[in-house]
N, C-alpha and C positions, 0 to 999 in steps of 0.2 A: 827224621826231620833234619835237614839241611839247611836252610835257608833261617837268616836271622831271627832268633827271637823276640818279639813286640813285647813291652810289657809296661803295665800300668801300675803305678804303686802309690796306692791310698798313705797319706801320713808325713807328712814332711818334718816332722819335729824329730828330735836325738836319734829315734833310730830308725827312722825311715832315711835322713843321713848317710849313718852308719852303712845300710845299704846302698846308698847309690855311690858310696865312698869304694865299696867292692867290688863293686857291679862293673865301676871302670876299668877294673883289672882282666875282665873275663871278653873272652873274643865270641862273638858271634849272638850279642843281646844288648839289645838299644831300648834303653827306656822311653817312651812313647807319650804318655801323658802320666802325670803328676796330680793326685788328689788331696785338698786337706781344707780344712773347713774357714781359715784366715787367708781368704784371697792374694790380699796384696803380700803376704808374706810368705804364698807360696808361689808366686810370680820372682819375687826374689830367690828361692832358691834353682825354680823353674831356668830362670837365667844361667847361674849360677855353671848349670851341671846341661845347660846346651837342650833342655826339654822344650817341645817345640806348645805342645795342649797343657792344657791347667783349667782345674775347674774344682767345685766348690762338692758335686758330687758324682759318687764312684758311679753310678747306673750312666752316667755321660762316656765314664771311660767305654763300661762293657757294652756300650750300645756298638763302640769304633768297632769295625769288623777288620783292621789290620790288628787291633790287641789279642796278643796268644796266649799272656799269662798276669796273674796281676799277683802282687807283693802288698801284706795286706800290715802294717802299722799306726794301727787305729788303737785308740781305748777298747779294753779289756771287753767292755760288756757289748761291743758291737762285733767281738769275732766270728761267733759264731753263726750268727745272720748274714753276716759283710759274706762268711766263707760258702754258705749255701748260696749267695747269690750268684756270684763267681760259676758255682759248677752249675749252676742251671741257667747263666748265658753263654756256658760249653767255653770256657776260660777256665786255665791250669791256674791254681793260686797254690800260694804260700803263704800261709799267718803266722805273727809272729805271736810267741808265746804269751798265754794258754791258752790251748783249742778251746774256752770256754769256760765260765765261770757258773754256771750251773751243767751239774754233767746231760740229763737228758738233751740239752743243747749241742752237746760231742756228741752224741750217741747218734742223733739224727745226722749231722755233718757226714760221719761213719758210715751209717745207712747209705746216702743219696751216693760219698765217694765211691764205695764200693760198687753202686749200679750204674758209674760212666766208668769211662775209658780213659778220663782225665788225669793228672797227677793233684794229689792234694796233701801236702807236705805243712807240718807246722814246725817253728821255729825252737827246735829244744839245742840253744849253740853247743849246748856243755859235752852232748855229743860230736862235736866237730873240730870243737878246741884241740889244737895241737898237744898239749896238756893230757888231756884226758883221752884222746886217739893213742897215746904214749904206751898209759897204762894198759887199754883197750886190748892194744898189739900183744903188749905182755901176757895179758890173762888167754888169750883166746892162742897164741905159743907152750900155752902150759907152765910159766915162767914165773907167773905168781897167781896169787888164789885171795882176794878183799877177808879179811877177817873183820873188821869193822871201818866204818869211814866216819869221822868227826868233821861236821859241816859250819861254818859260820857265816850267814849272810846277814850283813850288816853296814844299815844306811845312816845319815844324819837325815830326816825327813818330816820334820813337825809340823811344815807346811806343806800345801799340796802343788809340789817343785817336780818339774824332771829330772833328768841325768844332766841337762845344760843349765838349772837355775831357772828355768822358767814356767810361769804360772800355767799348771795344768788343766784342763774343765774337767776331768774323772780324778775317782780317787784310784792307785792302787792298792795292792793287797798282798799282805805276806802268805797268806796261803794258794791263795787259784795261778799269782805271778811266782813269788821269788821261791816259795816251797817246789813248786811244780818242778823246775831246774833239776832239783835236786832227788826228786822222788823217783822222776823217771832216769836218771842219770845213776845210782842206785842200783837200781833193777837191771837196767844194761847192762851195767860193766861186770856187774852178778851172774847175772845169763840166767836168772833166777827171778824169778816172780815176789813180789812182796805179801807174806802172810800174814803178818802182824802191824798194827800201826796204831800209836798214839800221841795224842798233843795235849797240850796247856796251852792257853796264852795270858796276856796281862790285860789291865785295863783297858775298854774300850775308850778312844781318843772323843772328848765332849765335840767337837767339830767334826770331825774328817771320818768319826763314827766305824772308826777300822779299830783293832788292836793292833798296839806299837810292837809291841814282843809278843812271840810264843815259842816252843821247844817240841819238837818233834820226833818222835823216837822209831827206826821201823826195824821191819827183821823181815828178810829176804829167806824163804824156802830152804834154800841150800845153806839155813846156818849162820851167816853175815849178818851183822846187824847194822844203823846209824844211828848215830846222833846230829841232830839239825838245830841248831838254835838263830833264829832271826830276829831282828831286830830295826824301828826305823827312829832308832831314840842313842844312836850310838853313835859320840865326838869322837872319831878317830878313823884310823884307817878304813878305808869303805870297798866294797866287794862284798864277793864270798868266797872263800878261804875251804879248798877240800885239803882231808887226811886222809891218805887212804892209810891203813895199816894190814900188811898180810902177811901172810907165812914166810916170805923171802925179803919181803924190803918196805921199806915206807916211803912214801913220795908225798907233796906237799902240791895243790897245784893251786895256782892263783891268775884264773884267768889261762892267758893263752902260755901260759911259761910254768916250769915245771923244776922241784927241787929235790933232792932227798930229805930224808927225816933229819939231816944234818945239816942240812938248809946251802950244801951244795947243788950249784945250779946243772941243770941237764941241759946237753943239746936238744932243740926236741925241732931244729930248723928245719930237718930232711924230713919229716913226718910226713909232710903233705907241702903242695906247691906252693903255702902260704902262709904265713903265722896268722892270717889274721879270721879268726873263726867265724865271725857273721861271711865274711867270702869264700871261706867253704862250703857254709851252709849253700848260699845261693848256687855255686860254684853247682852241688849235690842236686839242688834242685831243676838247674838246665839241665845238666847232663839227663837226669829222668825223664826230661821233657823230650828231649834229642834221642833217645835210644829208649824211648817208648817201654818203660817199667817204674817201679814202685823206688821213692826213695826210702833212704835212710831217714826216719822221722817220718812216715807219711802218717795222716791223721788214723788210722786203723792201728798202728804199731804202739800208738802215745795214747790208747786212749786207755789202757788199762791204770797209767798216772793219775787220771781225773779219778777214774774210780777211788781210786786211793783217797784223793784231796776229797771228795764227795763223802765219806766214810770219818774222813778227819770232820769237816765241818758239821757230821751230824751228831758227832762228839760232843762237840765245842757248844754246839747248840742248845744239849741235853744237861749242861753242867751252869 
């Protein structure tokens, strides 16, 4: 595939953004129309970033027959529906993380992507971060080997706010959203499958009906273990914060930047053509689209994570 990329991208809020903030970096993909459910304020971004269509819903983008792919930044419990619709009006999509909040809902996605030809790719950044590409390089060189990794994601979130402050209509969730990051990020950089897994959480919040805290513990096949603790009740520094600790060295990664366990910083510039990890990702998912194969992250490669969070939540459930 030659000829520019079309693409529709449901979601205008923080990290539908974030994408079109990347998307401007990359040659040869022009976003086409613009979906999100507050008209006039996604007219404004519509403007904004040069989009010609805007509409209120995605079945308008994929009816357009110049759309080749859509980019999907929607609430949590619309993914997996949004992402079958997608491959069965024969449009490559990308959702952003998690494939799904109930797994038979991945599972199916799974099923239909496997039986087109299309690309179906979900958003796991932490594989793409320059950061964690760092280490990646490392292990898969023989240079070091994850003895344990200690995780901390952690929000200030009592109300139901986004990443910009602004009033959300879904709730999120520490385990199908900020867990998933981490579960499947884990097992990657492991090369090892997760065998074991357990959680706690705290009290469920009287409002927003989520738990604020929980702690997540797993153990990777090959011996590696984590520690995960989350959190959306925490005044202070915000992210999530990896350790990795191995046999040769420790590294520190926060986001797209990378430290040692002595909290010297690493170049980590040359990794890839870009520090900024949401535009890798995308960056991964044209290029699949352009040279017709499977990316990094496609929805069959992630869906063994849900399993996992699926197995957590029937825990959680039990107790």
């Amino acid at each position: 595939m030659t000829k520019t990329i079309k693409v529709a991208l449901a979601g205008a809020g923080a990290f539908g953004i974030k994408h079109l903030d990347g998307i401007r970096n990359i040659d040869g993909v022009e976003v086409v129309s613009l979906i999100s459910r507050d008209l006039d304020k996604t007219k404004e971004v519509a403007n904004k970033y040069g989009i010609q269509h805007v509409t209120t819903e995605l079945a308008d983008s994929l009816a357009m027959p110049e759309v080749d792919a859509v980019i999907l930044c929607t609430p949590t419990q619309m993914h997996a529906d949004q992402t079958l619709a997608c491959l069965n009006a024969g449009k490559h999509v990308q959702v952003e993380i998690p494939l799904c909040d109930v797994l038979a809902e991945g599972e199916e996605v799974v099923r239909v992507a496997k039986q087109s030809s299309l690309v179906a790719m979900c958003g796991h950044t932490r594989r793409f971060n320059p950061s964690h590409q760092y280490v990646h390089n490392k292990i898969k060189a023989g240079e070091f080997n994850i003895q344990q990794m200690d995780v901390q994601t952690y929000f200030f979130r009592r109300t139901n706010m986004n990443a910009l402050g602004q009033a959300r209509s879904w709730t999120d969730h520490l385990l199908w959203h900020h867990a998933a990051h981490t579960v499947d990020l884990f097992a990657y950089q492991c090369g090892s499958p997760i065998v074991k897994a357990n959680a706690i959480q705290g009290p469920i919040h009287p409002t927003l009906g989520i738990a604020m805290d929980m702690s997540i513990q797993l153990k990777a096949a090959n011996g590696a273990i984590c520690t995960l603790s989350l959190s959306f009740n925490n005044d202070g520094p915000l992210g999530t914060f990896f350790r990795y600790i191995g046999d040769t060295a420790t590294y520190i990664a926060r986001y797209d930047d990378l430290f040692t366990g002595k909290e010297e910083k690493i170049d980590v510039s040359q990794v890839a053509v870009s520090m900024n990890g949401i535009e890798l990702q995308d960056r991964e998912f044209f290029a699949a689209i352009k040279e017709g194969r499977q990316p990094n992250s496609c929805v069959e490669s992630v869906l063994a994570c849900y399993q996992v969070l699926h197995d957590l939540e029937q825990q959680l459930n039990a107790r």
